[in-house]
C-alpha positions in Angstrom: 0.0 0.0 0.0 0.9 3.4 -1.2 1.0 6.6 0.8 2.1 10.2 1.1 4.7 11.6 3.4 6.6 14.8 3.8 10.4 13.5 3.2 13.2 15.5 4.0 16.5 14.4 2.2 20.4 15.8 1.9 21.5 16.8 -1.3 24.8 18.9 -2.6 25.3 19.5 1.2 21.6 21.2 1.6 18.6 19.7 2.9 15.1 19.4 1.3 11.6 18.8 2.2 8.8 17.3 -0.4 6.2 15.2 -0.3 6.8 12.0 -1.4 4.8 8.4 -2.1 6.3 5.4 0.6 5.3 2.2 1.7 4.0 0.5 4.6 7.2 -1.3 4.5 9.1 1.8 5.0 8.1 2.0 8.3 10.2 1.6 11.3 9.1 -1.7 13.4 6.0 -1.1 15.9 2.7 -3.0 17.5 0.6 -0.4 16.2 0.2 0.9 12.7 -2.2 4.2 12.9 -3.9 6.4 9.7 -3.1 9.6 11.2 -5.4 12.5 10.2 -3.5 15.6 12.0 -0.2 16.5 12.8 1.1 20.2 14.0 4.1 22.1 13.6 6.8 22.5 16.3 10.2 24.1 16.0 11.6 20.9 16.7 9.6 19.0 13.6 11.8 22.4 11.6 15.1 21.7 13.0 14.7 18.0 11.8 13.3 19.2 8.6 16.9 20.8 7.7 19.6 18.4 8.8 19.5 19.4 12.9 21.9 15.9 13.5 20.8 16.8 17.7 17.1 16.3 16.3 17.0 13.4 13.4 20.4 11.8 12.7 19.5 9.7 9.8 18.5 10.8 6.0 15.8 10.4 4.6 13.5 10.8 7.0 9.4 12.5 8.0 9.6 14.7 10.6 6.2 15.7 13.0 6.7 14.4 16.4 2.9 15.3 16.9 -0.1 12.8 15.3 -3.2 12.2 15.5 -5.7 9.5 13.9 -7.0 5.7 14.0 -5.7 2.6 14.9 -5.3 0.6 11.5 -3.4 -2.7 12.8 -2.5 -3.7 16.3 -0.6 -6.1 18.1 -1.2 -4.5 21.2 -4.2 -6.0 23.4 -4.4 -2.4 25.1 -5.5 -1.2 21.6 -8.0 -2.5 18.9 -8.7 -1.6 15.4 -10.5 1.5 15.0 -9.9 3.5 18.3 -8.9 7.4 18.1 -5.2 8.1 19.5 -2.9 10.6 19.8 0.9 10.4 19.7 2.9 13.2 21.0 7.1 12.9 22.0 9.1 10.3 22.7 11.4 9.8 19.2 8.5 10.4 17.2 9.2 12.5 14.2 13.1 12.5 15.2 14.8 9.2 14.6 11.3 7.4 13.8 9.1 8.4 10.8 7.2 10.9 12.0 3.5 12.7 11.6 3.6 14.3 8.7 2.3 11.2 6.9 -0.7 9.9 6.2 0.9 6.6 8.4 2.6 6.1 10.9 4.0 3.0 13.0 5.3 2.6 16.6 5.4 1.2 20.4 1.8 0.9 22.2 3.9 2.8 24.9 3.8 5.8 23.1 0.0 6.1 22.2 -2.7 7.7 24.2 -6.1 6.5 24.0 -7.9 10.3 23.1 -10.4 11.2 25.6 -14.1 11.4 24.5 -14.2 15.2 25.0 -11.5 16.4 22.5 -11.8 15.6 18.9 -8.8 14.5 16.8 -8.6 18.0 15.6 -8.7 19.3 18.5 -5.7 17.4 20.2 -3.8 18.5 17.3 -4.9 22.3 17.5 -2.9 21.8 20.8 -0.3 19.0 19.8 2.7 19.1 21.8 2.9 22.6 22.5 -0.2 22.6 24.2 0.6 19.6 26.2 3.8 21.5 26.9 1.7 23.9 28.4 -0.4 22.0 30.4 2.6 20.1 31.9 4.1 23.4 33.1 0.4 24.9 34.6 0.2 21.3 36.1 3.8 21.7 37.9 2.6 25.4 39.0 -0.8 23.7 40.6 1.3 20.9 42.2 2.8 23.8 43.7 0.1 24.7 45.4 -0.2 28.3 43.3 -3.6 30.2 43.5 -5.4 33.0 41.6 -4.7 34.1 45.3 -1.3 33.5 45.0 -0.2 36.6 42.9 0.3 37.2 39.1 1.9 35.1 36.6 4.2 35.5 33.5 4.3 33.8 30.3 7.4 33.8 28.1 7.5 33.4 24.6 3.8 34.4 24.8 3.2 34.5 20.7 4.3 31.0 20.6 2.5 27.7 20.7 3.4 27.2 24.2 2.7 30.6 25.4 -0.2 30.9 23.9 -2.5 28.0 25.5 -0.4 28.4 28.5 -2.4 32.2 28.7 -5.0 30.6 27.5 -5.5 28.0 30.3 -3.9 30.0 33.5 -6.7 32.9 32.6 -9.6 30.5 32.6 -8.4 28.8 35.8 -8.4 32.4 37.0 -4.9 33.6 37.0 -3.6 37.2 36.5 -1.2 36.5 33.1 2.0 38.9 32.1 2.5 37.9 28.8 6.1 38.9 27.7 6.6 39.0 24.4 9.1 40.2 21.1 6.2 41.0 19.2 4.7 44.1 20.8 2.4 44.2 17.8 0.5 41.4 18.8 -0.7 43.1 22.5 -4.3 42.9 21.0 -4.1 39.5 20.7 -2.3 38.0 23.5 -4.8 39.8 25.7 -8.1 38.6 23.5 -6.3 35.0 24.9 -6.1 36.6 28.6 -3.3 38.3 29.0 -4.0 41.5 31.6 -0.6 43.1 30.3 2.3 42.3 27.6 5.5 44.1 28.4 8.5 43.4 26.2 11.4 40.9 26.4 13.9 43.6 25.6 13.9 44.9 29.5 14.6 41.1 30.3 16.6 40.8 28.0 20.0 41.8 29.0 22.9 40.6 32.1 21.6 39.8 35.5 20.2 43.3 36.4 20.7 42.1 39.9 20.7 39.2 41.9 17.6 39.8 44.2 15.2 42.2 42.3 11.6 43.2 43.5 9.2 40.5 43.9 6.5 40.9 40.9 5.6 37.3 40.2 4.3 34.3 42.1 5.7 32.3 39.3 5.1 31.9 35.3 6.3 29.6 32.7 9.5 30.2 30.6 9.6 29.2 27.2 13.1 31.4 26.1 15.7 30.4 28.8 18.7 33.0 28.9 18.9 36.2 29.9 15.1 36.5 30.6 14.9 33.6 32.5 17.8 34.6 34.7 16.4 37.9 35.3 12.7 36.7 36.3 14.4 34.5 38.5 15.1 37.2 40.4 12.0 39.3 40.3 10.2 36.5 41.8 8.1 36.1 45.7 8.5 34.2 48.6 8.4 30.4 47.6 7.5 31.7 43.8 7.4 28.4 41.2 8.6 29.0 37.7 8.0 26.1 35.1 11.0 26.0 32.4 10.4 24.5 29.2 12.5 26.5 26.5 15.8 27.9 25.5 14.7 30.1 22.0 16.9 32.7 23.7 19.6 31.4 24.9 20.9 27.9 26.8 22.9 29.9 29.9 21.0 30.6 32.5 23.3 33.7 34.7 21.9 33.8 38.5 22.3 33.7 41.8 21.5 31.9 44.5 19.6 34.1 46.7 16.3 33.9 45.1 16.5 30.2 46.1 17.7 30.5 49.7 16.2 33.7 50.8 12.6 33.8 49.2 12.9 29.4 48.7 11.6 29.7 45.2 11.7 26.4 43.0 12.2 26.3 39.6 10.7 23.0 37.7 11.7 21.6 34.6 9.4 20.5 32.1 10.4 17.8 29.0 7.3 17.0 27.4 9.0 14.0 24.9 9.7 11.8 27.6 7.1 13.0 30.7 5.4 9.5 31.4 2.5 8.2 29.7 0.5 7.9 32.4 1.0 12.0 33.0 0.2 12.8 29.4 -3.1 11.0 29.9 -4.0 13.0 32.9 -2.8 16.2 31.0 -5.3 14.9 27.6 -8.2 14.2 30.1 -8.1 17.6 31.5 -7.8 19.3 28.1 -11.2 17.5 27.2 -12.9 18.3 30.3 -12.1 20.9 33.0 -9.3 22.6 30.9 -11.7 22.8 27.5 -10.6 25.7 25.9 -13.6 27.4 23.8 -11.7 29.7 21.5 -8.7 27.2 21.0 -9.5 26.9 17.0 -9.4 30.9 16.7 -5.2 30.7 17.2 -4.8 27.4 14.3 -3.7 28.0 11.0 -4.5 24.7 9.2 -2.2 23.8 6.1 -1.9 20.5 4.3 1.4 18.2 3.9 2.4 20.6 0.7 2.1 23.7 2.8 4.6 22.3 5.0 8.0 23.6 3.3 7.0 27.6 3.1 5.8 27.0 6.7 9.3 25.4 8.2 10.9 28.4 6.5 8.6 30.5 8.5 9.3 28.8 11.9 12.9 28.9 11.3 12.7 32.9 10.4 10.7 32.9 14.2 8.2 34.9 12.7 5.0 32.0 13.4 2.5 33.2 15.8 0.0 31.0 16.7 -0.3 27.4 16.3 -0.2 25.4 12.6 -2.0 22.6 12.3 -1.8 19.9 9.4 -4.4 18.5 7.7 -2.9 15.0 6.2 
């Protein structure tokens, strides 16, 4: 049986993405073979796309660690022929044929049965960033962290991540500070419940200083560098910051003192490998107490063809919003 992919090949040194006609028999070996009918669009699916050998080592190869769709063939006995799943991380879409194919095959461990609230659509209009998202607000909970608490900020708040990460603290009731590049988008980021967008370029910059005045009860970083080091700082007593980026910078330049004078935690978040059993929690409460109404009014949906121009546009970091694909 025939099918199309988006393949991404080396040639003359450069790499290319099209989409292509492959086999079933160009799949990796798995228990589960699924049609998948969405995919979305991460940064990490375009760093794989052009030759990234810390994202995908081997060529040729489909990128899209994100998919959604039906169970085709299993030889699982947790799943049966017909059932809805999702697929989000693990080596997905890196050094496994990924979502942006009409097929895909791998380990039962990595599938999700998807809850009866959400629609395969829908899973995909949130895809990993969105699951990204509600790992971190699920650290910041843990936490114990309130409406009550004090106000939040949300990094890299134009992004996937930042975006349903505003999305979901407002309508649990928390005061958001989105912080953002794109001052252009204010309007936007506060129709998804930001109460005020200030720039990254006061962040931006070497430790202003080591203990700085307490603004935030915690937020979620999606940049890392210099603006994480700095919020660090500007943080309360026994504030919670969830960290799941580094589209600024790697470093991280601080002190100590925030940590041992106001006892402030800071929680790491890697969606690709958080546990299944998490990422089922994190699924149910999309499609239940975490439904977000306006979620399709941030996805731009594209088709397997659209996918090149797209990367390009990801890689430029001028996306906003979330791209979903239609396969």
């Amino acid at each position: 049986m025939k099918f199309k992919a988006l393949v991404s090949s080396e040639s003359n040194k450069k790499y290319e993405s099209k989409v292509q006609s492959r086999t079933i028999q160009d799949l990796p070996e798995g228990d589960v073979l699924i049609k998948v009918y969405f995919s979305s669009l991460n940064y990490k699916d375009a760093l794989s796309a052009i030759g990234n050998k810390g994202v995908s080592r081997n060529y040729p190869h489909t990128p899209g660690i994100d998919a959604a769709g039906i169970i085709e063939t299993s030889e699982s006995k947790n799943f049966k022929v017909g059932e809805e799943v999702i697929v989000t991380g693990y080596d997905l879409g890196m050094n496994t044929s990924g979502g942006f194919s009409e097929y895909i095959r791998v380990p039962s461990e990595w599938v999700v049965k998807k809850p009866e609230g959400i629609s395969l659509s829908e899973s995909m209009a949130l895809g990993t960033a969105g699951l990204t998202a509600g790992l971190c607000v699920r650290k910041l909970i843990n936490h114990k962290l309130t409406p009550d608490s004090g106000k939040l900020f949300v990094t890299g708040a134009t992004g996937g991540v930042g975006i349903v990460a505003m999305m979901l603290l407002s309508k649990l009731g928390f005061e958001v500070v989105a912080i953002t590049g794109k001052l252009d988008s204010q309007d936007m980021l506060k129709e998804y419940g930001a109460s005020e967008v200030i720039t990254r370029e006061d962040l931006d910059q070497p430790l202003i200083s080591p203990l700085q005045k307490s603004i935030y009860a915690g937020g979620i970083d999606a940049v890392g560098g210099n603006v994480l080091s700095n919020l660090l700082c500007a943080t309360s007593q026994r504030a919670a910051i969830a960290c799941c980026g580094m589209v600024n910078g790697a470093d991280l330049n601080t002190s100590v003192f925030p940590f041992i004078l106001r006892g402030i935690s800071l929680y790491g978040v890697d969606s690709a490998e958080t546990e299944l059993g998490i990422k089922e929690e994190v699924w149910n409460n999309f499609s239940s107490a975490w439904k977000l109404k306006d979620l399709e009014n941030q996805i731009k949906e594209i088709t397997l063809s659209d996918l090149p121009a797209e990367i390009d546009t990801i890689l430029k970091g001028q996306q906003i919003g979330r791209i979903r694909v239609k396969i």
